[in-house]
PyMOL Python script that loads the backbone (N, CA, C, O; Angstrom):
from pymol import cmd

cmd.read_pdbstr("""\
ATOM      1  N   UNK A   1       0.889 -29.134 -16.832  1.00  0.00           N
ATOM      2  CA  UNK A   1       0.860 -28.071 -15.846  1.00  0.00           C
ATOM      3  C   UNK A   1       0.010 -26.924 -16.386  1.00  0.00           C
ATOM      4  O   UNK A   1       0.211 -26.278 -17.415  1.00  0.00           O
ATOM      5  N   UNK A   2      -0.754 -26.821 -15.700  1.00  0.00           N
ATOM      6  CA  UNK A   2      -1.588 -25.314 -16.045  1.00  0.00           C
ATOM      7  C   UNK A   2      -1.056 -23.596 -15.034  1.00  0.00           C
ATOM      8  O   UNK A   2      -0.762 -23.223 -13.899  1.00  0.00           O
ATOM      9  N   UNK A   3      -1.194 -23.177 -16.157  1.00  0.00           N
ATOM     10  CA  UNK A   3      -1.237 -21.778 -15.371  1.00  0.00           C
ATOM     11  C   UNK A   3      -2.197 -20.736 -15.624  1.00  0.00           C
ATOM     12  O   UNK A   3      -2.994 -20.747 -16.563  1.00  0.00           O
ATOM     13  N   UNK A   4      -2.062 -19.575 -14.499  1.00  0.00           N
ATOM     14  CA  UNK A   4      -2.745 -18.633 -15.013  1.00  0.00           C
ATOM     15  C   UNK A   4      -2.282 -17.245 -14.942  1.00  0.00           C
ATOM     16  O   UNK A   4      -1.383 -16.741 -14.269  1.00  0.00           O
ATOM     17  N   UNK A   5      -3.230 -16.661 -15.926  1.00  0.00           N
ATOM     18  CA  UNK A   5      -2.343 -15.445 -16.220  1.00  0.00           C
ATOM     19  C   UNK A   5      -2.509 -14.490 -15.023  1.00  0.00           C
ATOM     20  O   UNK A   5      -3.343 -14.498 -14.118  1.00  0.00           O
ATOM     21  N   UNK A   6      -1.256 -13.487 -15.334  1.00  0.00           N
ATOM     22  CA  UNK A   6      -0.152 -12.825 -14.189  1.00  0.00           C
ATOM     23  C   UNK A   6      -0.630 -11.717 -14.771  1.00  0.00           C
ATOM     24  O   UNK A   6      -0.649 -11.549 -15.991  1.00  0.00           O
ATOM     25  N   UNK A   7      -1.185 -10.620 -13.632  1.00  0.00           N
ATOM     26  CA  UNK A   7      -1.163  -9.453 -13.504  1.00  0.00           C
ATOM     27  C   UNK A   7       0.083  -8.563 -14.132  1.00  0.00           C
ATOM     28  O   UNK A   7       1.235  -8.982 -14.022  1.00  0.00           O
ATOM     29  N   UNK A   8      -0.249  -7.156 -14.879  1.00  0.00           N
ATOM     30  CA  UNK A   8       1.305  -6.795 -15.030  1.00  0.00           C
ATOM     31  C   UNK A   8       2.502  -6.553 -14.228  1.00  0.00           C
ATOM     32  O   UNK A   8       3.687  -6.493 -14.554  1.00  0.00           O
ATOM     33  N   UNK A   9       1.923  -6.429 -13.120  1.00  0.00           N
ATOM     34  CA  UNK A   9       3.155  -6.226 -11.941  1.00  0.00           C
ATOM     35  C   UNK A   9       3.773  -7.222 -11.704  1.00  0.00           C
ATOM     36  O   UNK A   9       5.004  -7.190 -11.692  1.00  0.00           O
ATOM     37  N   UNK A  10       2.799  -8.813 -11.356  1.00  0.00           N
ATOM     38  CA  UNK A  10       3.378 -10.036 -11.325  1.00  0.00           C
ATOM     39  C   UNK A  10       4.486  -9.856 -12.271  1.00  0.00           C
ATOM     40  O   UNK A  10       5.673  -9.795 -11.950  1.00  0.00           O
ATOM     41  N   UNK A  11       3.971  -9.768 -13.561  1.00  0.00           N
ATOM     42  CA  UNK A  11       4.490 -10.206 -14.489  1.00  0.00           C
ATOM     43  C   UNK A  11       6.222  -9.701 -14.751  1.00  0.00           C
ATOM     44  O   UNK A  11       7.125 -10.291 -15.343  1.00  0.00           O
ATOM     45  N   UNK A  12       6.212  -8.604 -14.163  1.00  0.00           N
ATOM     46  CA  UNK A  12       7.337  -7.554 -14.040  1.00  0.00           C
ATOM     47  C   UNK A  12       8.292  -8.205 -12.928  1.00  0.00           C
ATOM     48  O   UNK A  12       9.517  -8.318 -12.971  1.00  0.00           O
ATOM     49  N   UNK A  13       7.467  -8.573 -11.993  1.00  0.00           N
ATOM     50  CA  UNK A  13       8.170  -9.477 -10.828  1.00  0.00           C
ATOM     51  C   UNK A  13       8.865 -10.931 -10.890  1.00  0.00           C
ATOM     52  O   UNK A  13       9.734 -11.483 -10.215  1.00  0.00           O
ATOM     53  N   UNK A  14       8.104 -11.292 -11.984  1.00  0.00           N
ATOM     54  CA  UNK A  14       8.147 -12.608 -12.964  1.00  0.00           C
ATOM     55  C   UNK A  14       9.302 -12.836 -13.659  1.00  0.00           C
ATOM     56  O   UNK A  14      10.007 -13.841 -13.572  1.00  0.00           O
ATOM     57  N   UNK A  15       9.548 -11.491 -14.631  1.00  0.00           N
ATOM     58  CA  UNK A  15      10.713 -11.236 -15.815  1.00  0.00           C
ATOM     59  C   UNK A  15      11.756 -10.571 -14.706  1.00  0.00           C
ATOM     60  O   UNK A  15      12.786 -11.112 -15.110  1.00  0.00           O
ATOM     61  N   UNK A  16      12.083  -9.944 -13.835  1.00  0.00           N
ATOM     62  CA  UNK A  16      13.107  -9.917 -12.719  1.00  0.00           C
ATOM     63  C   UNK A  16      13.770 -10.966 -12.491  1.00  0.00           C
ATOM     64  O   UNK A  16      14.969 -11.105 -12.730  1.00  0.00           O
ATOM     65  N   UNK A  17      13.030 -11.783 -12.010  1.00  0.00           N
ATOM     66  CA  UNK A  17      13.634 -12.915 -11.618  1.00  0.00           C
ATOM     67  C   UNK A  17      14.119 -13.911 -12.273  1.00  0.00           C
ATOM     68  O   UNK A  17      15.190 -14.441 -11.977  1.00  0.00           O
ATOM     69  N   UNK A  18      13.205 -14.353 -13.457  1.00  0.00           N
ATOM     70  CA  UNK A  18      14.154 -14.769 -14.588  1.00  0.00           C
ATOM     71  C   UNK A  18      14.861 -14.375 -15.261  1.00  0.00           C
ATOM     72  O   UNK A  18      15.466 -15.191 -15.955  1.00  0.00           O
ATOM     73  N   UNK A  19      15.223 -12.645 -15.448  1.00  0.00           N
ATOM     74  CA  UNK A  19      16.042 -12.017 -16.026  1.00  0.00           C
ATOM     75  C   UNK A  19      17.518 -12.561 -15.572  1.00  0.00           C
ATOM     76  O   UNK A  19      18.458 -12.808 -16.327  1.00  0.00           O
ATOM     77  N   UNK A  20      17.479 -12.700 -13.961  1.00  0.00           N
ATOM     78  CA  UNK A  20      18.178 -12.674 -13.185  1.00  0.00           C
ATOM     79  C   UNK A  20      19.447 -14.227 -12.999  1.00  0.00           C
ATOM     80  O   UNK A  20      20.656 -14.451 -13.070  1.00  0.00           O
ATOM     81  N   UNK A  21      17.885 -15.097 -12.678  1.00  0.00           N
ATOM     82  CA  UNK A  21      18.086 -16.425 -12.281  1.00  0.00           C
ATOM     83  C   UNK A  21      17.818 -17.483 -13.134  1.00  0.00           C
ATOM     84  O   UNK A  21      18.249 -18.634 -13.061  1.00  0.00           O
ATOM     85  N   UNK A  22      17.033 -16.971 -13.985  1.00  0.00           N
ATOM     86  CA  UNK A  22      16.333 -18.280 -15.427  1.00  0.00           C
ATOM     87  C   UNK A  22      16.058 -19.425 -14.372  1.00  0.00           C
ATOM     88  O   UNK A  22      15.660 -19.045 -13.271  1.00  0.00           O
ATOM     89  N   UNK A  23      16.206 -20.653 -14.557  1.00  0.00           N
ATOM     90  CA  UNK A  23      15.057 -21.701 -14.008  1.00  0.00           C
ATOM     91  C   UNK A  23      16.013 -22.175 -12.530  1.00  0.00           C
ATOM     92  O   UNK A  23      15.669 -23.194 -11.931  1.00  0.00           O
ATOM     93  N   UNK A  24      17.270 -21.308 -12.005  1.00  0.00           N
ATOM     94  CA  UNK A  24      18.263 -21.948 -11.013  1.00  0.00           C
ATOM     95  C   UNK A  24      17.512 -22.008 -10.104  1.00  0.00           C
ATOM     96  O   UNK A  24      16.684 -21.112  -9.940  1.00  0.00           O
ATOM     97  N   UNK A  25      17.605 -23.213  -9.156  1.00  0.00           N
ATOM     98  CA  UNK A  25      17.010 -22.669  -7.732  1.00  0.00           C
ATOM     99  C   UNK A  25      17.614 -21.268  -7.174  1.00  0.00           C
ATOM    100  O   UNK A  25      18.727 -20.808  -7.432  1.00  0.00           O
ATOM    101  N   UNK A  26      16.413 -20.590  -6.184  1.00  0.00           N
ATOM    102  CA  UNK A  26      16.899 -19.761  -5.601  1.00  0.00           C
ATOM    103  C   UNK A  26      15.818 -19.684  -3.819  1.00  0.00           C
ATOM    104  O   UNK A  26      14.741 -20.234  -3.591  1.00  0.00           O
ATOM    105  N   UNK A  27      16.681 -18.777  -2.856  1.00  0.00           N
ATOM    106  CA  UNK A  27      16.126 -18.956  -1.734  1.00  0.00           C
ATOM    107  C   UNK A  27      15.870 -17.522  -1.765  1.00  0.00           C
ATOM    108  O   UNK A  27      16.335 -16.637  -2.483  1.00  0.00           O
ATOM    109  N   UNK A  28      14.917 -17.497  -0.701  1.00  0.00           N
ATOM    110  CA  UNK A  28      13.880 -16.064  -0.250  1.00  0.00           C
ATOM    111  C   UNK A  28      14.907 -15.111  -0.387  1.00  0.00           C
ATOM    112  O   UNK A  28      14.727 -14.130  -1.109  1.00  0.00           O
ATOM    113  N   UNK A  29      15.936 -15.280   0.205  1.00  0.00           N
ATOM    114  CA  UNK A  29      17.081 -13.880   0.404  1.00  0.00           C
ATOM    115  C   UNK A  29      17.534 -13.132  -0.997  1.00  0.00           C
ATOM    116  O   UNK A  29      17.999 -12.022  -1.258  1.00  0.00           O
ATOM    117  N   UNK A  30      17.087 -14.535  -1.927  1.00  0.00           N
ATOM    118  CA  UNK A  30      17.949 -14.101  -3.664  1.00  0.00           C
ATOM    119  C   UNK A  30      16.689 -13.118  -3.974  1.00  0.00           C
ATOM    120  O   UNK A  30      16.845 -11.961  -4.365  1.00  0.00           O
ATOM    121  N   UNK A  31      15.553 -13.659  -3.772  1.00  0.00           N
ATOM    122  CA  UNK A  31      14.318 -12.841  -4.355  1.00  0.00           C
ATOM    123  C   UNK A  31      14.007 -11.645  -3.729  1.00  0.00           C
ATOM    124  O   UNK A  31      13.194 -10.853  -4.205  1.00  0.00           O
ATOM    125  N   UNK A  32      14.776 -11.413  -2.394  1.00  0.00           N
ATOM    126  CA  UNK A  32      14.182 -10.196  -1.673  1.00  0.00           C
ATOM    127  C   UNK A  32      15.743  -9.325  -2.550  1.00  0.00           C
ATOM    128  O   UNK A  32      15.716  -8.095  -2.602  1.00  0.00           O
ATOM    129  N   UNK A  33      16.645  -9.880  -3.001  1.00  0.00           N
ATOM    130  CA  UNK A  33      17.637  -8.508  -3.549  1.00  0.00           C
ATOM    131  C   UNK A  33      17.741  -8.277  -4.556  1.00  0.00           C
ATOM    132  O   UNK A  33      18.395  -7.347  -5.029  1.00  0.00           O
ATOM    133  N   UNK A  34      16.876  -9.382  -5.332  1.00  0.00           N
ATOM    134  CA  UNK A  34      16.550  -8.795  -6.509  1.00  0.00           C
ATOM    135  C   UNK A  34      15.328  -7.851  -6.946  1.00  0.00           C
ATOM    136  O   UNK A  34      15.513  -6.944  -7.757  1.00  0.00           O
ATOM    137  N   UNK A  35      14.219  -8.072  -6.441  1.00  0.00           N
ATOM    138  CA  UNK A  35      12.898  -7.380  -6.181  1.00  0.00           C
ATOM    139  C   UNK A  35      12.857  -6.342  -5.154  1.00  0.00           C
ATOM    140  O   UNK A  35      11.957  -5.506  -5.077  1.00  0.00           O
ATOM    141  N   UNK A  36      13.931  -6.427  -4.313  1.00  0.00           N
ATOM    142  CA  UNK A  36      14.210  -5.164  -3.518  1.00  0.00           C
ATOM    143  C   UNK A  36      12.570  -4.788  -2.822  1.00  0.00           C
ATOM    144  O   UNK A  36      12.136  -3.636  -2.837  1.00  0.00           O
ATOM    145  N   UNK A  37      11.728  -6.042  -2.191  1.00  0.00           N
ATOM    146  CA  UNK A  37      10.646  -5.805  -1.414  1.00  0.00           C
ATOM    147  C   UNK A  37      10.883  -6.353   0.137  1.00  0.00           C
ATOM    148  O   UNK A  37      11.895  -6.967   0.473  1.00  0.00           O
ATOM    149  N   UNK A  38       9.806  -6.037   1.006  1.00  0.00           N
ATOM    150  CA  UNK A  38      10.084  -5.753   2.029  1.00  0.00           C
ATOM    151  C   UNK A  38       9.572  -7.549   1.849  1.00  0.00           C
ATOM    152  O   UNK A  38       9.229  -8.260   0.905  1.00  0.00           O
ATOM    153  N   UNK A  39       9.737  -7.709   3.143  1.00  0.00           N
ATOM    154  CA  UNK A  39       9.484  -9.636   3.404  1.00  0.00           C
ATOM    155  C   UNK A  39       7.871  -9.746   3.232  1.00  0.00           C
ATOM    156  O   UNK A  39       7.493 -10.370   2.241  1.00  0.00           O
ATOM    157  N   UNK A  40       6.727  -9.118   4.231  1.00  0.00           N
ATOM    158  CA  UNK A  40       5.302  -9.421   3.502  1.00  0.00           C
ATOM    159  C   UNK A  40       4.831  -9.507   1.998  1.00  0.00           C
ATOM    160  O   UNK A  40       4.120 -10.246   1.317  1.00  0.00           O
ATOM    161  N   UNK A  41       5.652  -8.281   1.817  1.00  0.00           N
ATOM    162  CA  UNK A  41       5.252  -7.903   0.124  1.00  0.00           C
ATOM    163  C   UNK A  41       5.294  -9.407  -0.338  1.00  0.00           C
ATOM    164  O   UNK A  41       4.362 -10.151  -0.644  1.00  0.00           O
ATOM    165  N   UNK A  42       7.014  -9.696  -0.286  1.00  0.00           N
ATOM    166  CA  UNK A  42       7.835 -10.945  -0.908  1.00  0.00           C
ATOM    167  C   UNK A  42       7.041 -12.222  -1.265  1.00  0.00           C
ATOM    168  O   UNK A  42       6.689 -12.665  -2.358  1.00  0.00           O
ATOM    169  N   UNK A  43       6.853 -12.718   0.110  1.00  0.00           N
ATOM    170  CA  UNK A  43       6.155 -13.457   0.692  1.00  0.00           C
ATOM    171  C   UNK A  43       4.344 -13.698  -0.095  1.00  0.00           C
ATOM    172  O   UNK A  43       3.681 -14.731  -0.202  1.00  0.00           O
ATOM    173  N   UNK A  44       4.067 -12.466  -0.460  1.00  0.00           N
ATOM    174  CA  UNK A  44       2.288 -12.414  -1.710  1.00  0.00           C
ATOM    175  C   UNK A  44       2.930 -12.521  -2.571  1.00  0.00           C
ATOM    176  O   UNK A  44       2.511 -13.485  -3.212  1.00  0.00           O
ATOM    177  N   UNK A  45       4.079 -11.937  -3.209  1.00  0.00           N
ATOM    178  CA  UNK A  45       4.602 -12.478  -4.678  1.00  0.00           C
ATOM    179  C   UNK A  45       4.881 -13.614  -4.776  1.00  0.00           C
ATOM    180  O   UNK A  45       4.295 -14.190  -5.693  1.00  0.00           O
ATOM    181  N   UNK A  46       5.685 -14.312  -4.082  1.00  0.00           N
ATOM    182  CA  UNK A  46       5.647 -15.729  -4.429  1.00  0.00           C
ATOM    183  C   UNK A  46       4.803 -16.350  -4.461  1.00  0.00           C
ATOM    184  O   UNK A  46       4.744 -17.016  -5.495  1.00  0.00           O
ATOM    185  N   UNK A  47       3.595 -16.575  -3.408  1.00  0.00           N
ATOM    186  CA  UNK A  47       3.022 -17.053  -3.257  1.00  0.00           C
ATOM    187  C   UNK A  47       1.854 -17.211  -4.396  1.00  0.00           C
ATOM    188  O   UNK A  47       1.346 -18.233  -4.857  1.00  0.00           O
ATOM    189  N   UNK A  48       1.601 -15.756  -4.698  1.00  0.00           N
ATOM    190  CA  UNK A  48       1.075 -15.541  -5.993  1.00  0.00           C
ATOM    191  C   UNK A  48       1.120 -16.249  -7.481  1.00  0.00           C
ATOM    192  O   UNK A  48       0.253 -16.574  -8.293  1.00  0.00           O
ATOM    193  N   UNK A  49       2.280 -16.313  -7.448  1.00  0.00           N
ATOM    194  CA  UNK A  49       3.087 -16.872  -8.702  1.00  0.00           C
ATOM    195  C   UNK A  49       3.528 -18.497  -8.659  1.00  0.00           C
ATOM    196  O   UNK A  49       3.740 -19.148  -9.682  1.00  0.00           O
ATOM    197  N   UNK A  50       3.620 -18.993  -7.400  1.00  0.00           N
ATOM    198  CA  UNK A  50       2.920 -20.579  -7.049  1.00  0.00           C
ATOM    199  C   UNK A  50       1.542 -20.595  -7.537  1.00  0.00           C
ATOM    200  O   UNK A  50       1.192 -21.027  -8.636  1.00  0.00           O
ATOM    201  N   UNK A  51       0.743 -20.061  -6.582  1.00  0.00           N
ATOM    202  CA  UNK A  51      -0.552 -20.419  -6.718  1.00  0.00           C
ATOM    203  C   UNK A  51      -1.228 -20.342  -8.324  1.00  0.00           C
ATOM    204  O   UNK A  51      -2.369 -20.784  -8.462  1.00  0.00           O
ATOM    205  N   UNK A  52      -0.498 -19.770  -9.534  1.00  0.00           N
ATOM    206  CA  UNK A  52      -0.728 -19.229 -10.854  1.00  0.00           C
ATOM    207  C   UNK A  52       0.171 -20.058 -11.318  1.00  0.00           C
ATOM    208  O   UNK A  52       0.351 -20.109 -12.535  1.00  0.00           O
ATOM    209  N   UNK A  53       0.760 -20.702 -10.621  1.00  0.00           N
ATOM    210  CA  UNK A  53       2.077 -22.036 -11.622  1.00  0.00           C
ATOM    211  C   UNK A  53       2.946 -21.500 -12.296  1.00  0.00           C
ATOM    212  O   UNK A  53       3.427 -22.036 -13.294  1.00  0.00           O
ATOM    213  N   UNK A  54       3.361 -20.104 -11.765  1.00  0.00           N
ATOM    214  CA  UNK A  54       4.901 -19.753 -12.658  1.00  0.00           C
ATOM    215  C   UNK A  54       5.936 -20.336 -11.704  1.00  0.00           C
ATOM    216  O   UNK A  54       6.687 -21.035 -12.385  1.00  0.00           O
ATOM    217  N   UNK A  55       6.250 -20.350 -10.614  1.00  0.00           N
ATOM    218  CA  UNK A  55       6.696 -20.836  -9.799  1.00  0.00           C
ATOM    219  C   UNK A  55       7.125 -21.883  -8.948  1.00  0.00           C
ATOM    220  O   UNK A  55       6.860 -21.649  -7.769  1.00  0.00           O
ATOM    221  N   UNK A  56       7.585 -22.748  -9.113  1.00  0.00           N
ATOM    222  CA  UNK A  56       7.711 -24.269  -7.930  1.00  0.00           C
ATOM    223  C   UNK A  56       8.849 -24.009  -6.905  1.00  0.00           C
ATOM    224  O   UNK A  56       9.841 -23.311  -7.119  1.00  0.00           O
ATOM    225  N   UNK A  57       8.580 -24.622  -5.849  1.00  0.00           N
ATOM    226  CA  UNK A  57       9.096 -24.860  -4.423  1.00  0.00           C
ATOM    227  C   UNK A  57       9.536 -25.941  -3.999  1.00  0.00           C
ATOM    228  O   UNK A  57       8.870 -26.822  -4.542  1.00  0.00           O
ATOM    229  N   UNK A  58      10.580 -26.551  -3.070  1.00  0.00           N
ATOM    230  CA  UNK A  58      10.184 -27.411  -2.596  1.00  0.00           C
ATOM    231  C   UNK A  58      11.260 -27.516  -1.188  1.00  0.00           C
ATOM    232  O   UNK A  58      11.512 -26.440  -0.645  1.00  0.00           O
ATOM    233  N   UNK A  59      11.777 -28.554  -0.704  1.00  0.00           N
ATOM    234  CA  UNK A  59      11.821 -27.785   0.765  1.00  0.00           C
ATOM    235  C   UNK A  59      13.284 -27.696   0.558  1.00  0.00           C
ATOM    236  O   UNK A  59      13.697 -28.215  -0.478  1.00  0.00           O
ATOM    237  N   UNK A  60      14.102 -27.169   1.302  1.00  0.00           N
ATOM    238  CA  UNK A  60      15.803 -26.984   1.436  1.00  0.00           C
ATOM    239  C   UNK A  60      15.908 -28.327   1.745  1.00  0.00           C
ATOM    240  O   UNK A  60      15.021 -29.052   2.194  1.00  0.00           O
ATOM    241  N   UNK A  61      17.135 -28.631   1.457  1.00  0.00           N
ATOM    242  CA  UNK A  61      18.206 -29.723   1.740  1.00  0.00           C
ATOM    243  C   UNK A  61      18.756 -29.835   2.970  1.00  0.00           C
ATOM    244  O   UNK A  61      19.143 -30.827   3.587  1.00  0.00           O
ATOM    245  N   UNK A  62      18.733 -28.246   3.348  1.00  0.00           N
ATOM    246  CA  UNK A  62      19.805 -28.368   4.282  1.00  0.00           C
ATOM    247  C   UNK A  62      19.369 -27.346   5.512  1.00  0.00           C
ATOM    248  O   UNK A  62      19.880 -27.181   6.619  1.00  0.00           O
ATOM    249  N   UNK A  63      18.125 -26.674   4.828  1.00  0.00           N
ATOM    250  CA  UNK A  63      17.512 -25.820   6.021  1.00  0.00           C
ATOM    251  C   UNK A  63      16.039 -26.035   6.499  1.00  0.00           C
ATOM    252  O   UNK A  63      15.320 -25.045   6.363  1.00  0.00           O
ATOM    253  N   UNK A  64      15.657 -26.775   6.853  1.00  0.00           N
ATOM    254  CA  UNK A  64      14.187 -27.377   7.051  1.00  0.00           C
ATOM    255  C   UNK A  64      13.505 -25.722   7.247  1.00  0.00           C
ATOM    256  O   UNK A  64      12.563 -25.658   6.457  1.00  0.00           O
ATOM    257  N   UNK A  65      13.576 -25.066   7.622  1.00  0.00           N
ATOM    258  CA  UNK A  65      12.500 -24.049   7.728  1.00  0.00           C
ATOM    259  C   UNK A  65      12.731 -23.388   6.470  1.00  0.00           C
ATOM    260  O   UNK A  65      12.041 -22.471   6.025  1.00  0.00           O
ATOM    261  N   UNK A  66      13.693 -23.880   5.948  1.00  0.00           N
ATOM    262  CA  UNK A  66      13.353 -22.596   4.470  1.00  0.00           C
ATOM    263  C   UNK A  66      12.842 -23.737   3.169  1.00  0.00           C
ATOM    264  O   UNK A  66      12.734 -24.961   3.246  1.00  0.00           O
ATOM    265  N   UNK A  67      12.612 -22.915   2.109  1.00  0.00           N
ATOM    266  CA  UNK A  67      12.588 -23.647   0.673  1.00  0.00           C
ATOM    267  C   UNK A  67      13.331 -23.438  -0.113  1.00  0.00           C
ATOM    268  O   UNK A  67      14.056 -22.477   0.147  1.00  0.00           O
ATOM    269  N   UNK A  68      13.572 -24.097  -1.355  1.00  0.00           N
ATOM    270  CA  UNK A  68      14.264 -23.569  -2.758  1.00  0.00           C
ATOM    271  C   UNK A  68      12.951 -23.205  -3.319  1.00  0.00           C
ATOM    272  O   UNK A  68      11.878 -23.795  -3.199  1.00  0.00           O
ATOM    273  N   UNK A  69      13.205 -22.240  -3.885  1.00  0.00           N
ATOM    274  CA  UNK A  69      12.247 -21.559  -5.419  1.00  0.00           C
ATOM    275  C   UNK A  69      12.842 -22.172  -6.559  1.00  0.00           C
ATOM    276  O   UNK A  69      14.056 -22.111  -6.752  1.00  0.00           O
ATOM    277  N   UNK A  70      11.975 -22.820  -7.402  1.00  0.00           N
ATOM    278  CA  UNK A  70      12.441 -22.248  -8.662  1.00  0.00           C
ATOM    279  C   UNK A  70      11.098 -21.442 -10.299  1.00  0.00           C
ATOM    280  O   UNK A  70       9.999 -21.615 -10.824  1.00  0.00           O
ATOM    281  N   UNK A  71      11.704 -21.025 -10.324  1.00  0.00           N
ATOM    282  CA  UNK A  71      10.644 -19.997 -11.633  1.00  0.00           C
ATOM    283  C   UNK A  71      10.784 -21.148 -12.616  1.00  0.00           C
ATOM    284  O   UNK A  71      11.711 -21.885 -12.956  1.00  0.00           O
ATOM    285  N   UNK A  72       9.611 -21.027 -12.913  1.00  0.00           N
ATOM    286  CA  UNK A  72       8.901 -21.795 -14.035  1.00  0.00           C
ATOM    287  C   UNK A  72       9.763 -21.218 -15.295  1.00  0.00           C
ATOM    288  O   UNK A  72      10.238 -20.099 -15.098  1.00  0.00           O
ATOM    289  N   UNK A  73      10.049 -21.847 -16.624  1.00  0.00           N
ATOM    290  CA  UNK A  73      10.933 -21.341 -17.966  1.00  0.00           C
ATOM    291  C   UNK A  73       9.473 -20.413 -18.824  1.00  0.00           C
ATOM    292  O   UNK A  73       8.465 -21.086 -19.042  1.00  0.00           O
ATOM    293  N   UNK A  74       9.476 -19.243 -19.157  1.00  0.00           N
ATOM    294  CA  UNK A  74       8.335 -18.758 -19.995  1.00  0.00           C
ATOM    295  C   UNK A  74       7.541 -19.772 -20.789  1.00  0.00           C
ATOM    296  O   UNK A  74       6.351 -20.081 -20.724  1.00  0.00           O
ATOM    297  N   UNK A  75       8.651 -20.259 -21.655  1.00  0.00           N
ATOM    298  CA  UNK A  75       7.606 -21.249 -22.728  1.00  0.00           C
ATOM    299  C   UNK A  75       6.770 -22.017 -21.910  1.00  0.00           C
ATOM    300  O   UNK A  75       5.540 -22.008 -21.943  1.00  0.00           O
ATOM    301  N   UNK A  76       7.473 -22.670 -21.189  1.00  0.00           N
ATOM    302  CA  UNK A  76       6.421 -24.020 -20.190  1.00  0.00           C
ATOM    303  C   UNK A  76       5.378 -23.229 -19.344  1.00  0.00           C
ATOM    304  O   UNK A  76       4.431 -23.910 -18.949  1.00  0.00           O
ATOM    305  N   UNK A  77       5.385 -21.870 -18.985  1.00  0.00           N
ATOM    306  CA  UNK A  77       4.516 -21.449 -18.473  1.00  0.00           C
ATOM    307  C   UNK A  77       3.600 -21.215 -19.320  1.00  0.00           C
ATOM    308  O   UNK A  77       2.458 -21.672 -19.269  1.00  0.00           O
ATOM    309  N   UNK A  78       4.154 -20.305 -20.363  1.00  0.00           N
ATOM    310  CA  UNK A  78       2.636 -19.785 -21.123  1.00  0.00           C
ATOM    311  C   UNK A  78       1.879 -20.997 -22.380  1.00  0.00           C
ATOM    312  O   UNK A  78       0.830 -20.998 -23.023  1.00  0.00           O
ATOM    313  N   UNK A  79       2.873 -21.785 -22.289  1.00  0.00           N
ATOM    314  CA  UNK A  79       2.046 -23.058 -22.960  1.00  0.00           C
ATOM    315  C   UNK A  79       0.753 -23.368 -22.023  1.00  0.00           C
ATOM    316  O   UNK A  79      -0.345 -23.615 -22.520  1.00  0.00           O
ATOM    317  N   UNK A  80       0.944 -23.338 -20.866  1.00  0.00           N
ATOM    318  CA  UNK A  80       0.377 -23.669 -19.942  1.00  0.00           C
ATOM    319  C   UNK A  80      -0.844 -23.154 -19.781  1.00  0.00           C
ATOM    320  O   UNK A  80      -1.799 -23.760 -19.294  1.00  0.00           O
ATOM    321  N   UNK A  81      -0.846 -21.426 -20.399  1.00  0.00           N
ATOM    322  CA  UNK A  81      -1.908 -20.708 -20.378  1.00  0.00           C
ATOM    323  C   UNK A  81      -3.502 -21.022 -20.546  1.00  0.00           C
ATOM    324  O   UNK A  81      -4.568 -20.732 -20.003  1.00  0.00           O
ATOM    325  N   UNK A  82      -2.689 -22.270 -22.308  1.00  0.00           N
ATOM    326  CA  UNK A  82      -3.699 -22.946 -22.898  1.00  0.00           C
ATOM    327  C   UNK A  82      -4.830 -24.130 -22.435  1.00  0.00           C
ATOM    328  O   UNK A  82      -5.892 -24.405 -22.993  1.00  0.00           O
ATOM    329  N   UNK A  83      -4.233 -24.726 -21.234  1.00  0.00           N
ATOM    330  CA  UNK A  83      -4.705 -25.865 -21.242  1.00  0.00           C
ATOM    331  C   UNK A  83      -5.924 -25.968 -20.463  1.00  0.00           C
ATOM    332  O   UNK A  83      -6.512 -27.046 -20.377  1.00  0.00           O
TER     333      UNK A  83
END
""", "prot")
cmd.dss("prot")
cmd.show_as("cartoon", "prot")
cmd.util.cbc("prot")
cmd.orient("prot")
């Protein structure tokens, strides 16, 4: 898995959430009360942090219009930095 590096704000947005959640799944609602952003904002952070591979998704179980998140573990990300 490759990644790339995270802006400091990402990065702040990054350590929130794993401060929080470490690698558990979580859904949009967990990330909007922990980051305390409005839903567009939300919505570029994640997306952000997918598209840079700190992040994986994949669809709910049980809610077809939503997803699970889950945050990438630091080490496996910034190993990742390298490749």
């Amino acid at each position: 898995m490759t990644t790339k590096p995270l802006s400091s704000q990402q990065l702040q947005k990054y350590a929130a959430l794993w401060n929080k959640l470490g690698s558990r799944p979580f859904e949009f609602e967990d990330a909007e009360k922990i980051l305390k952003l409005n839903e567009s904002h939300l919505l570029v952070t994640l997306h952000r942090l997918k598209q840079k591979g700190w992040l994986s998704t994949k669809p709910h179980p049980t809610a077809s219009k939503k997803s699970l998140y889950r945050i990438i573990p630091p080490n496996n990300a910034v190993r990742g930095l390298s490749k």
